[in-house]
N, C-alpha and C positions, 0 to 999 in steps of 0.2 A: 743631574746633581740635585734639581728641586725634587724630583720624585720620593729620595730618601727620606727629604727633611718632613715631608708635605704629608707620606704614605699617611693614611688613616684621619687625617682632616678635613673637613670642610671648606671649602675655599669661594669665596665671591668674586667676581668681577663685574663692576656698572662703570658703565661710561656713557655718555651724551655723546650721540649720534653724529653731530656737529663740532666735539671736542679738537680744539683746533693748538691744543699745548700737547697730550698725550693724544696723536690718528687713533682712532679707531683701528686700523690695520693693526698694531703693534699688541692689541687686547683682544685679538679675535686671535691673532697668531700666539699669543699665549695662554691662552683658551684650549686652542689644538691642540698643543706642544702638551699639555699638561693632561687632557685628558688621555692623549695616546699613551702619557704612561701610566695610566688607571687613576691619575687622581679624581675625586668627587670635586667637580665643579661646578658653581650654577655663574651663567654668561645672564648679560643683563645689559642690552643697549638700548639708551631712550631716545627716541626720535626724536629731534628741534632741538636737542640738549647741548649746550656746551661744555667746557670745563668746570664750572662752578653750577652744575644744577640744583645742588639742593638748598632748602632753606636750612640753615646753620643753626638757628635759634632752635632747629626742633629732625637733625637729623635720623636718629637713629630709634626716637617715638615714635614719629610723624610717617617715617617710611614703612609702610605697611609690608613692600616685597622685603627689605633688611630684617622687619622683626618676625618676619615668617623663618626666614632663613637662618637667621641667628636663633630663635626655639627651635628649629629641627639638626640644627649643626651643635649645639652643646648636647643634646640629648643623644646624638651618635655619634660624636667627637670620640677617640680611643681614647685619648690621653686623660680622660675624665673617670674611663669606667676601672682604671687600674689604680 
């Protein structure tokens, strides 16, 4: 079902290692599930982390792996180039 919606975008998944609200199993199993059906996804799990790892005040600057991935996912995103 995700495969349809998903085809041709970029997809992140990060989670804290230690994440004790959302397992880790459940982010690794949809990880799989998605890249077997050729989605583009980058996995991303940080060691010692729990559910609230980042600083809030400065998520999405401050995270240097998100602003990699976010510049490479707009610039080959489908739905941008049509």
């Amino acid at each position: 079902m995700f495969d349809v919606l998903l085809q041709g975008l970029s997809v992140m998944i990060r989670i804290g290692a230690n994440d004790r609200t959302v397992h880790p199993f459940f982010t690794r199993r949809m990880y799989r599930l998605l890249t077997e059906e050729g989605i583009n996804v980058t996995y991303s799990e940080l060691p010692a982390k729990d559910h609230w790892w980042w600083d809030t005040r400065c998520v999405l600057m401050c995270d240097s792996v998100y602003s990699q991935f976010s510049h490479r996912a707009l610039d080959s995103d489908a739905f941008l180039s049509s």
